[in-house]
Every structure is written in structure tokens, then in C-alpha cells.
PyMOL Python script that loads the backbone (N, CA, C, O; Angstrom):
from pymol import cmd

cmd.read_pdbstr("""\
ATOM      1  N   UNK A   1      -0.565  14.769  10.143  1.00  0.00           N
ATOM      2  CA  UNK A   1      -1.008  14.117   8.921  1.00  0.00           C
ATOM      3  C   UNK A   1      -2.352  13.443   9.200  1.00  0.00           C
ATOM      4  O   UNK A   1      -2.329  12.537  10.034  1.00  0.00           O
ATOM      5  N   UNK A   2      -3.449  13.731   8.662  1.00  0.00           N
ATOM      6  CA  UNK A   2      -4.959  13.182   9.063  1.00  0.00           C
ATOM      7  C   UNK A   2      -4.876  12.378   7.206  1.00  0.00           C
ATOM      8  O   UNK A   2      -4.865  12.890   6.086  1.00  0.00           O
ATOM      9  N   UNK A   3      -4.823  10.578   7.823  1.00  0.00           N
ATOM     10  CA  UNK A   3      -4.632   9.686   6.922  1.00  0.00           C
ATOM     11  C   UNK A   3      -5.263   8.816   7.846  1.00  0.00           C
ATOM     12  O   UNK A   3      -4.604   8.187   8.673  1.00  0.00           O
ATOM     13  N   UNK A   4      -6.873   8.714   7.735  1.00  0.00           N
ATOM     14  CA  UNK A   4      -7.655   7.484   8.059  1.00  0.00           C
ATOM     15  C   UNK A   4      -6.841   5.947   7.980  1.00  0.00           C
ATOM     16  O   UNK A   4      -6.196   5.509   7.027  1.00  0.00           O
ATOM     17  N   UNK A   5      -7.120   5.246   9.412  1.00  0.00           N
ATOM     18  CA  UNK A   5      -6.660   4.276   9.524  1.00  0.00           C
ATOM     19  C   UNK A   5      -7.390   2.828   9.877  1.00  0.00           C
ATOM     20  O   UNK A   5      -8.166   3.036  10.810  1.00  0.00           O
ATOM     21  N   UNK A   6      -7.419   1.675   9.540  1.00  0.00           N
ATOM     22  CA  UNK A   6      -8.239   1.136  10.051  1.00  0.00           C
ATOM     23  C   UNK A   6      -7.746   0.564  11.369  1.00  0.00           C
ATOM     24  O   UNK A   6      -6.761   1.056  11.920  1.00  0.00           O
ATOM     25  N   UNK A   7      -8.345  -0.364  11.837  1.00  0.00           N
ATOM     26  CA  UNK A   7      -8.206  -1.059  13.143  1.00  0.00           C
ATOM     27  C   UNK A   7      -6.420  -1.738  13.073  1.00  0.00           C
ATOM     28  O   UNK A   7      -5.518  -1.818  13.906  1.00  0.00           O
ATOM     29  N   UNK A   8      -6.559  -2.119  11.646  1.00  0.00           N
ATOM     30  CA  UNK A   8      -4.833  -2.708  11.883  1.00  0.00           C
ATOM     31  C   UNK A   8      -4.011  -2.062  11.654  1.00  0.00           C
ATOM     32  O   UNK A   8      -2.931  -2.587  11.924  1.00  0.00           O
ATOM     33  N   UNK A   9      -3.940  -0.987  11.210  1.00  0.00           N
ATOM     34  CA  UNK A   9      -3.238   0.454  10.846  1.00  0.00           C
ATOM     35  C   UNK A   9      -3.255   0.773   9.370  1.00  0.00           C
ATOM     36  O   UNK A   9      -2.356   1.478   8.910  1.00  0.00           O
ATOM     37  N   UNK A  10      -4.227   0.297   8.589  1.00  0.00           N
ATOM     38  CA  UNK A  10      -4.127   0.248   6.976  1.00  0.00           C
ATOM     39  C   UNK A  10      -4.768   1.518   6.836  1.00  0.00           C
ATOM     40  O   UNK A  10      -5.449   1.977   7.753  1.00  0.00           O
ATOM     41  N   UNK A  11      -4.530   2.363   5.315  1.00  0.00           N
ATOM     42  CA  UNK A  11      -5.666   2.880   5.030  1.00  0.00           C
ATOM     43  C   UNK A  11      -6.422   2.787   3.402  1.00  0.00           C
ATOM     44  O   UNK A  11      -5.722   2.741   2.391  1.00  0.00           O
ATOM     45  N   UNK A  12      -7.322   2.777   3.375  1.00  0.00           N
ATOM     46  CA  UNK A  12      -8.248   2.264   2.316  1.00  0.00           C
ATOM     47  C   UNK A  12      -7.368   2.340   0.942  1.00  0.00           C
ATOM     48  O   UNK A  12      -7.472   1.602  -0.038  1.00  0.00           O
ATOM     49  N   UNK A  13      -6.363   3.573   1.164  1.00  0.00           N
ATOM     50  CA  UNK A  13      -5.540   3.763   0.099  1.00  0.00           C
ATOM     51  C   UNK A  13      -4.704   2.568  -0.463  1.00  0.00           C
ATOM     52  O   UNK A  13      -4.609   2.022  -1.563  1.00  0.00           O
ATOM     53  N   UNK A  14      -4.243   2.432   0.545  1.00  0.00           N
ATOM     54  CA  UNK A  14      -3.052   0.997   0.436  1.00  0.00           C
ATOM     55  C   UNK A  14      -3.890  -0.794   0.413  1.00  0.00           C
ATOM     56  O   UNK A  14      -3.414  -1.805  -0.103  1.00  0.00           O
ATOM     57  N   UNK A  15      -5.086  -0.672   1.078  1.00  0.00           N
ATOM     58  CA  UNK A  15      -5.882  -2.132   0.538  1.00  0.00           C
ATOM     59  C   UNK A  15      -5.989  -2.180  -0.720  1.00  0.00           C
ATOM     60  O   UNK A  15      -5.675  -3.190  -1.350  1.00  0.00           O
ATOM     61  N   UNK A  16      -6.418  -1.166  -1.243  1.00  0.00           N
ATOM     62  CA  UNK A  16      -6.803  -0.853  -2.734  1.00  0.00           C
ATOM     63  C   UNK A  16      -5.292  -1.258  -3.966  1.00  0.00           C
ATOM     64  O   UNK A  16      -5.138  -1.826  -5.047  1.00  0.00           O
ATOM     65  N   UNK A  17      -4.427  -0.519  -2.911  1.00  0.00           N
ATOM     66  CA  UNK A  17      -3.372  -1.107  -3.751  1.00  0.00           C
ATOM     67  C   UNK A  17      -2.747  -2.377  -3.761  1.00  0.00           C
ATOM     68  O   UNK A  17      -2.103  -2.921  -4.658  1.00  0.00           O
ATOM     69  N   UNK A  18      -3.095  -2.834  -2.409  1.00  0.00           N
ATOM     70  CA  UNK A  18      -2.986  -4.332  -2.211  1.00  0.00           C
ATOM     71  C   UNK A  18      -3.608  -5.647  -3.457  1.00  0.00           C
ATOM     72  O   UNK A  18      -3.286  -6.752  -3.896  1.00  0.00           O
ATOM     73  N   UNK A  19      -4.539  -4.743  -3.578  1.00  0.00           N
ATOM     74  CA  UNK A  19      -5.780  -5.493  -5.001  1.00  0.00           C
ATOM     75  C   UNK A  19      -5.147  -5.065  -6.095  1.00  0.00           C
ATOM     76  O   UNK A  19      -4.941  -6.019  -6.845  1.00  0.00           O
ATOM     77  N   UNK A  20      -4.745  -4.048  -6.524  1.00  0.00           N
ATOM     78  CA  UNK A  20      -4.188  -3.902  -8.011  1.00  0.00           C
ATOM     79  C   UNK A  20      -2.732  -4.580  -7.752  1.00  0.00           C
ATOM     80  O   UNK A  20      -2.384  -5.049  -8.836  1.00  0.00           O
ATOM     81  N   UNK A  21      -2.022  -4.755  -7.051  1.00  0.00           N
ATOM     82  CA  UNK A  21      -0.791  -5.587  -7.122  1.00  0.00           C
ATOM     83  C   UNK A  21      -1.111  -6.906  -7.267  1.00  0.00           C
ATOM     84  O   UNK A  21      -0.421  -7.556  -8.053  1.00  0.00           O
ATOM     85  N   UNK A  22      -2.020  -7.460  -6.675  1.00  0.00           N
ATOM     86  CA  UNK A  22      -2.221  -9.061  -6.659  1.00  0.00           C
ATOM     87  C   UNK A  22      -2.765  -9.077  -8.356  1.00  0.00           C
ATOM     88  O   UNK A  22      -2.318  -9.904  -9.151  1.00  0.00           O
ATOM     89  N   UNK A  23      -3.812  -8.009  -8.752  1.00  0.00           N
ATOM     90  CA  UNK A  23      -4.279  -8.409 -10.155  1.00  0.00           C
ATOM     91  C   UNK A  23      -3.267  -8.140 -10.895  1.00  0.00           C
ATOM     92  O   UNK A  23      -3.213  -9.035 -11.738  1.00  0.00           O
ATOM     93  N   UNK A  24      -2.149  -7.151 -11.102  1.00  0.00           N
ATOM     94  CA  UNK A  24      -0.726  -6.635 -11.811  1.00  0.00           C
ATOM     95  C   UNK A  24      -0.133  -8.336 -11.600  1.00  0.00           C
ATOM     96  O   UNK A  24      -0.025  -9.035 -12.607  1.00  0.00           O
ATOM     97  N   UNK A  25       0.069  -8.653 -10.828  1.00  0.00           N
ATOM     98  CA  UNK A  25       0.626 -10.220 -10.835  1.00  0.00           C
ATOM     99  C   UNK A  25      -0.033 -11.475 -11.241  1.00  0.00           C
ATOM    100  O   UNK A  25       0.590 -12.375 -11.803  1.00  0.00           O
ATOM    101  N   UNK A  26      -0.943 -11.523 -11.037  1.00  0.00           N
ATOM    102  CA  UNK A  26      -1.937 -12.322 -11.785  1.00  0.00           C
ATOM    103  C   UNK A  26      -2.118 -12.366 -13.540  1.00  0.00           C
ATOM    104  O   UNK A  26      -2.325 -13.347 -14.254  1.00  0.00           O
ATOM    105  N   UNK A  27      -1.992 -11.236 -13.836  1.00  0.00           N
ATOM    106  CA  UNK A  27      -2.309 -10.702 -14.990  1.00  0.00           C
ATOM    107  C   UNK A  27      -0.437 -11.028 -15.852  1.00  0.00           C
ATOM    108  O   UNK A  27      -0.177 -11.643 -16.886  1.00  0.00           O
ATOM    109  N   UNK A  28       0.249 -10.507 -15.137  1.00  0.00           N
ATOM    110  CA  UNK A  28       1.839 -11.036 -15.297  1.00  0.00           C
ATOM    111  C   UNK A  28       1.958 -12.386 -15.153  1.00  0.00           C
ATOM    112  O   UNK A  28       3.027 -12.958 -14.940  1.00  0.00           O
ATOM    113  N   UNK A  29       0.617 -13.052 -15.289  1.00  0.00           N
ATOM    114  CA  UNK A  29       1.828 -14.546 -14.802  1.00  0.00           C
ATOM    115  C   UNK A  29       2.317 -15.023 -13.211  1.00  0.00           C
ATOM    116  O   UNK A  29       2.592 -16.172 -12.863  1.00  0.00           O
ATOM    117  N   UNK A  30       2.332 -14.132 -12.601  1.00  0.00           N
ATOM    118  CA  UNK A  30       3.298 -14.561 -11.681  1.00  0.00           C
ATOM    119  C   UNK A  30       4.829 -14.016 -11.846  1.00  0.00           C
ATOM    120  O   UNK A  30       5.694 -14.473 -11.099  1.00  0.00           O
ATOM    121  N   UNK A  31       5.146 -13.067 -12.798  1.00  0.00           N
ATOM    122  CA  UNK A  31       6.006 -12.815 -13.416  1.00  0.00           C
ATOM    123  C   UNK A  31       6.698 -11.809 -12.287  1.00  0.00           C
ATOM    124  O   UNK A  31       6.114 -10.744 -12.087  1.00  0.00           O
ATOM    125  N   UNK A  32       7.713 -12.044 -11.662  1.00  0.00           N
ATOM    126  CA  UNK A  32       7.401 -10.221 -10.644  1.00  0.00           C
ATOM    127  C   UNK A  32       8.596  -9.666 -11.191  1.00  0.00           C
ATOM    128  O   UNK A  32       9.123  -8.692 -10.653  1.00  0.00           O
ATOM    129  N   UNK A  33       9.022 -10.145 -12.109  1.00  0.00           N
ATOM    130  CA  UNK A  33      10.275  -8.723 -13.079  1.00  0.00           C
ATOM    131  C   UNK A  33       9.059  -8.008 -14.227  1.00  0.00           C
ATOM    132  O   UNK A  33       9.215  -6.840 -14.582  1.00  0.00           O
ATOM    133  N   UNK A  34       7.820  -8.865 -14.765  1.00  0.00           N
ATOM    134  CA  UNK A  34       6.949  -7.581 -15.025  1.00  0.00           C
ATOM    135  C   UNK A  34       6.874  -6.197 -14.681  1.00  0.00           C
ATOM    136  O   UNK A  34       6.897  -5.745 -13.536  1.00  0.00           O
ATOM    137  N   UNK A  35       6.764  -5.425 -15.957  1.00  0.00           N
ATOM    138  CA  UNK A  35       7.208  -3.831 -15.590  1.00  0.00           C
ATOM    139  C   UNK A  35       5.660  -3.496 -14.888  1.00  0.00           C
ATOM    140  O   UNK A  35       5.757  -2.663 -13.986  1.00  0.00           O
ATOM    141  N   UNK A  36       4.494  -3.904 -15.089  1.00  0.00           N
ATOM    142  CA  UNK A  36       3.231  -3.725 -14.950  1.00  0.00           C
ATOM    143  C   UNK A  36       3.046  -4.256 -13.120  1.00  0.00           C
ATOM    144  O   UNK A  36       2.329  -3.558 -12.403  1.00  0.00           O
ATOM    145  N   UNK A  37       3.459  -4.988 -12.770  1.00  0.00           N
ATOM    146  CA  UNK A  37       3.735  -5.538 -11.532  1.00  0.00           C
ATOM    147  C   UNK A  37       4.717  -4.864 -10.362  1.00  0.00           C
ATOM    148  O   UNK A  37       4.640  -4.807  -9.135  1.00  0.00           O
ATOM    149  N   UNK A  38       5.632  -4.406 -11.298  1.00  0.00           N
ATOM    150  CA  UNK A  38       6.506  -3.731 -10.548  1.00  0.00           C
ATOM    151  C   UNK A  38       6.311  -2.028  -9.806  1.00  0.00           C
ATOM    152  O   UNK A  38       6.746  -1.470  -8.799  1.00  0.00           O
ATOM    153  N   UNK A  39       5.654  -1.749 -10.641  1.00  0.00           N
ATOM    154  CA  UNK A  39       4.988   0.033 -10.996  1.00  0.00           C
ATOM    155  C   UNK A  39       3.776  -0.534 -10.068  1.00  0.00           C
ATOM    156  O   UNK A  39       3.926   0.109  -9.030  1.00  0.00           O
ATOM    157  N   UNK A  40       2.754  -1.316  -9.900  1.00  0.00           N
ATOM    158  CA  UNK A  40       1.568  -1.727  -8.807  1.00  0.00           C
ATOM    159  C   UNK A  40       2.288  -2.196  -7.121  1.00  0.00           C
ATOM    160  O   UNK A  40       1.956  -1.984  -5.955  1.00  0.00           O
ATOM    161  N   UNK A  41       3.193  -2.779  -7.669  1.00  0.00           N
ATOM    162  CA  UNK A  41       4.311  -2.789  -6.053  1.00  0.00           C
ATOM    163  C   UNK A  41       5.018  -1.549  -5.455  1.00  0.00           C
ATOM    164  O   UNK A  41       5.277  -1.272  -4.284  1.00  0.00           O
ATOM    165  N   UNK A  42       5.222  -0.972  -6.462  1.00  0.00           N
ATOM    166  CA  UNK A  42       6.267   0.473  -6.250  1.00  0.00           C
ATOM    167  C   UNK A  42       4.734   1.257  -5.589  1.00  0.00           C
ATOM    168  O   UNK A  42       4.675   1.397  -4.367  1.00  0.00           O
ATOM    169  N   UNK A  43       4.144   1.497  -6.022  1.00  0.00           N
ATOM    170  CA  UNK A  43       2.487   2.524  -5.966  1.00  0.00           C
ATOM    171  C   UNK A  43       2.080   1.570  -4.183  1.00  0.00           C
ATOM    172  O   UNK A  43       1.924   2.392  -3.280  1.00  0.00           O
ATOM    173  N   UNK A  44       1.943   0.225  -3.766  1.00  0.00           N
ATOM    174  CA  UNK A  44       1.727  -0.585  -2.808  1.00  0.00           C
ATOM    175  C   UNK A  44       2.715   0.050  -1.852  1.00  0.00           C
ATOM    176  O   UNK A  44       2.171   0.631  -0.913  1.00  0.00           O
ATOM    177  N   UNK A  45       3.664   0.069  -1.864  1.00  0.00           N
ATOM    178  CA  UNK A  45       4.892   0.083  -1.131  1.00  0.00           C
ATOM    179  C   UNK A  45       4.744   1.828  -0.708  1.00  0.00           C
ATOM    180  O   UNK A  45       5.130   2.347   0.340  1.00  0.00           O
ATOM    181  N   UNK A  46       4.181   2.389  -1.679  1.00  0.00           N
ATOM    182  CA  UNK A  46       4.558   3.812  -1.011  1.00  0.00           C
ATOM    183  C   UNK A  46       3.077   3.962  -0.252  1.00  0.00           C
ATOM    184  O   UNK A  46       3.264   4.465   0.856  1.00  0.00           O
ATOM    185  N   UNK A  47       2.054   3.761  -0.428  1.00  0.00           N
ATOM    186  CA  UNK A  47       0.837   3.814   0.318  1.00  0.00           C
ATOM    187  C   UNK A  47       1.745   2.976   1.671  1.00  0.00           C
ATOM    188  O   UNK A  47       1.371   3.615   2.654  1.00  0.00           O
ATOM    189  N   UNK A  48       2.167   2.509   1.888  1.00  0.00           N
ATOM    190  CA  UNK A  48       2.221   1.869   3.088  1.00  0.00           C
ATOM    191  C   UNK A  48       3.446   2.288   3.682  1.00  0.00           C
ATOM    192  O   UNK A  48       3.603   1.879   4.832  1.00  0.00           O
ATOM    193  N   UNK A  49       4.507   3.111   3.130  1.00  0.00           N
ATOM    194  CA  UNK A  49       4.796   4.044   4.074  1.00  0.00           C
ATOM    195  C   UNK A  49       4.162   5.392   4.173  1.00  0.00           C
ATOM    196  O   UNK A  49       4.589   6.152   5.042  1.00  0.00           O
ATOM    197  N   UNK A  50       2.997   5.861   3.229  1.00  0.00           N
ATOM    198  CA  UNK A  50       2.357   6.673   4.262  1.00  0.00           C
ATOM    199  C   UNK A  50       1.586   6.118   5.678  1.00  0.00           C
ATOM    200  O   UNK A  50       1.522   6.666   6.779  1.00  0.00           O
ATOM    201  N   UNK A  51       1.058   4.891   5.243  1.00  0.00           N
ATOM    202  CA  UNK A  51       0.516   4.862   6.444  1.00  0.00           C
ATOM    203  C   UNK A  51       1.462   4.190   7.769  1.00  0.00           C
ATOM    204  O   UNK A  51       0.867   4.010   8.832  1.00  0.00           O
ATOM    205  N   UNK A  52       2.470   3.943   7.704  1.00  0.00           N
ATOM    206  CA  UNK A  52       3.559   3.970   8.723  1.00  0.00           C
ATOM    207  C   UNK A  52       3.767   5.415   9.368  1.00  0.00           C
ATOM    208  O   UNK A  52       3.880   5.744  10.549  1.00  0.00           O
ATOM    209  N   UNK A  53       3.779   6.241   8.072  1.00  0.00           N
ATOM    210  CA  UNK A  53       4.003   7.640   9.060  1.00  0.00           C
ATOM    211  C   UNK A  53       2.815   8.135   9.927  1.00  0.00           C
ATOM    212  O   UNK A  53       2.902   8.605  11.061  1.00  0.00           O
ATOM    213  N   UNK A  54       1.601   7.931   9.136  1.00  0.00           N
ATOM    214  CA  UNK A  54       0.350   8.121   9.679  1.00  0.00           C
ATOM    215  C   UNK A  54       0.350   7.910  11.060  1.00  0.00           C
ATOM    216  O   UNK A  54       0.244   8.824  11.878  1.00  0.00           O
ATOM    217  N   UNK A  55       0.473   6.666  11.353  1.00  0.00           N
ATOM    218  CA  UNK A  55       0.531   5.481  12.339  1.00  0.00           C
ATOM    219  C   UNK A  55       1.505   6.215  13.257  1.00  0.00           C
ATOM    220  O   UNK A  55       1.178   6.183  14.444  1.00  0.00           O
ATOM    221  N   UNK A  56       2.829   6.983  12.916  1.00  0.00           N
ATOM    222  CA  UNK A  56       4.010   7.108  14.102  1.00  0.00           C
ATOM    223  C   UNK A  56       3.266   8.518  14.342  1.00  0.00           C
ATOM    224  O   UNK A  56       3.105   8.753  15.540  1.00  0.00           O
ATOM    225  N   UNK A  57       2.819   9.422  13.542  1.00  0.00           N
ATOM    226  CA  UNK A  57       2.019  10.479  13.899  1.00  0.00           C
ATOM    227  C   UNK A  57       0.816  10.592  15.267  1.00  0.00           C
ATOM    228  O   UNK A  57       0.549  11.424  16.135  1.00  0.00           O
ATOM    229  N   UNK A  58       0.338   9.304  14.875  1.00  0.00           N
ATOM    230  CA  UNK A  58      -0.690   9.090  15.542  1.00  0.00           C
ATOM    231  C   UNK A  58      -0.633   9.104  16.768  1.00  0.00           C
ATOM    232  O   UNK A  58      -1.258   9.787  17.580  1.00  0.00           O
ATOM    233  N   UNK A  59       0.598   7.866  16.987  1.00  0.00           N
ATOM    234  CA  UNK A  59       1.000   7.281  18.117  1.00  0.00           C
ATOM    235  C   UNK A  59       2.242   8.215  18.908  1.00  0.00           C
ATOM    236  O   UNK A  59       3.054   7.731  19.697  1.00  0.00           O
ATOM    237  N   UNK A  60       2.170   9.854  18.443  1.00  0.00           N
ATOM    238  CA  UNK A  60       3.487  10.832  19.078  1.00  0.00           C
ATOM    239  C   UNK A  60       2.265  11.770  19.567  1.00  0.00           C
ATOM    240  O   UNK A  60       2.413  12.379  20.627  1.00  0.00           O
ATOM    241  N   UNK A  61       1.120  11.903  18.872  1.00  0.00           N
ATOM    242  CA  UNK A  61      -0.033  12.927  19.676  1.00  0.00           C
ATOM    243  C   UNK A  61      -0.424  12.795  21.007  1.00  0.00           C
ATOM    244  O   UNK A  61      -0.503  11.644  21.437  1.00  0.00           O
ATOM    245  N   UNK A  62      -0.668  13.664  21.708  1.00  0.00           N
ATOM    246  CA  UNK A  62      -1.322  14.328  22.438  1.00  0.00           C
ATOM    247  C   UNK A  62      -0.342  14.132  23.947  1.00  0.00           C
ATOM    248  O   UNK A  62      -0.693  14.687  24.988  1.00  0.00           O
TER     249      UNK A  62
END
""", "prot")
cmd.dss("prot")
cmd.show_as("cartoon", "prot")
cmd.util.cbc("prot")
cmd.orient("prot")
């Protein structure tokens, strides 16, 4: 799996989603049963198990 990583194991994919979850919550209030919040966490959460797999990929090469 070639999924750019940064130095802490992130990839640009999942910061990005890091930012639309904080604004999905912001924008909710603070609300986190918001359906708009929840769907930006669900989208967060799966970027970051790709890059877990990325990461165990990485770390089983060579």
C-alpha cells in the first residue's frame, strides 16, 4: 500500500480530516450526536485506519 506518511505516521488525508471534524463540531455546537459531526468522525476514523495499515505495511517491508 504506497500511502504517504508523515514523520508521526499521519497522512495528509487524515489531517485534513482532522480539520473538517473539529469545524463539523464547531459548527454543531459541540453537539457530537450531530448527524453532520458524526459522518466528519466516521470519514476521520477511517483515514486513520488507513494509515495504521499503511504504517504496519511499512513497518513488515523489506
Amino acid at each position: 500500500m504506497n500511502r504517504p506518511l508523515n514523520a508521526c505516521g499521519f497522512s495528509s488525508e487524515t489531517i485534513a480530516a482532522e480539520y473538517e471534524t473539529d469545524a463539523a463540531l464547531a459548527e454543531a455546537g459541540n453537539d457530537m450526536g450531530d448527524p453532520y459531526f458524526r459522518a466528519a468522525l466516521a470519514a476521520e476514523t477511517e483515514q486513520r485506519n488507513l494509515d495504521w495499515h499503511a504504517a504496519k505495511a511499512l513497518a513488515t517491508e523489506g
